[in-house]
C-alpha positions in Angstrom: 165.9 67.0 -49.7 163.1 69.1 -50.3 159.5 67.9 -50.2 160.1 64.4 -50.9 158.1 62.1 -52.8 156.5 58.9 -51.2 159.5 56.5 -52.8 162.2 58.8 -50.7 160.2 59.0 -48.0 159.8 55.4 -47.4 163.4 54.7 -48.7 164.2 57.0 -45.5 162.2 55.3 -42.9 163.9 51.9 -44.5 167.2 53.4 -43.6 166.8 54.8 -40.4 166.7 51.4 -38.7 169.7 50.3 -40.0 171.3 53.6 -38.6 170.1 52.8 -35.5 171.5 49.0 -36.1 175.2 50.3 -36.5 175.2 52.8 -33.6 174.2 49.8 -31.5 177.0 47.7 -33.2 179.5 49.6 -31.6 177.8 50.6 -28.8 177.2 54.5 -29.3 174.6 56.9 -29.9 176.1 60.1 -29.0 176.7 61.1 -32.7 179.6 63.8 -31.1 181.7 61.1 -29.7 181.7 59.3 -33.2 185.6 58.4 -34.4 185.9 59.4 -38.3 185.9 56.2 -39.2 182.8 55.7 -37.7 181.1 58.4 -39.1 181.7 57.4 -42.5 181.0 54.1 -41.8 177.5 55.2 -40.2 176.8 57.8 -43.4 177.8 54.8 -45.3 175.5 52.8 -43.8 172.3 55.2 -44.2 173.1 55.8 -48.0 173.6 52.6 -49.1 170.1 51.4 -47.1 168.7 54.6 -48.6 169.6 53.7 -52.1 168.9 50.2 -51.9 165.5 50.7 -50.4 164.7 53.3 -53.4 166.1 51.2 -56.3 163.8 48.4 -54.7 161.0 50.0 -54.4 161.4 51.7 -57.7 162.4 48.6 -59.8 159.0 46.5 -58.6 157.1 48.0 -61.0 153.9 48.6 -58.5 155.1 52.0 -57.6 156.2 53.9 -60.9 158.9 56.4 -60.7 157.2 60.0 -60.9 157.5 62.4 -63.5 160.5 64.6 -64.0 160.0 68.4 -63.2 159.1 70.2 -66.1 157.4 67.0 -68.2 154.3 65.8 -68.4 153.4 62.1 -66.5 
């Protein structure tokens, strides 16, 4: 993601936690050592948060989405 705006950047800092959550779940943090399973599971874990976090933050009304590259706000 380049330069992101304040709704991804605070959708990211939602989702880091719950990254951080699942690698203590099942008791790793050396992302190396990760099965496949659990590396899906864990990029499942930080998109979903991600997207959820977004679409919240997005769909409250108090922080309108910004404008689309290339129109005018």
């Amino acid at each position: 993601m380049i330069d992101p705006d304040e709704h991804e950047i605070a959708a990211i800092q939602a989702a880091s936690p719950m990254a951080g959550e699942y690698l203590e779940s099942i008791g790793k943090t050396d992302l190396a050592v990760l099965t496949d399973a659990e590396w899906l599971t864990l990029l499942e874990v930080i998109v979903t948060a991600y997207q959820d976090a977004l679409a919240q933050r997005l769909d409250s009304g108090s922080h309108p989405a910004p404008p689309l590259p290339g129109r005018a706000a």
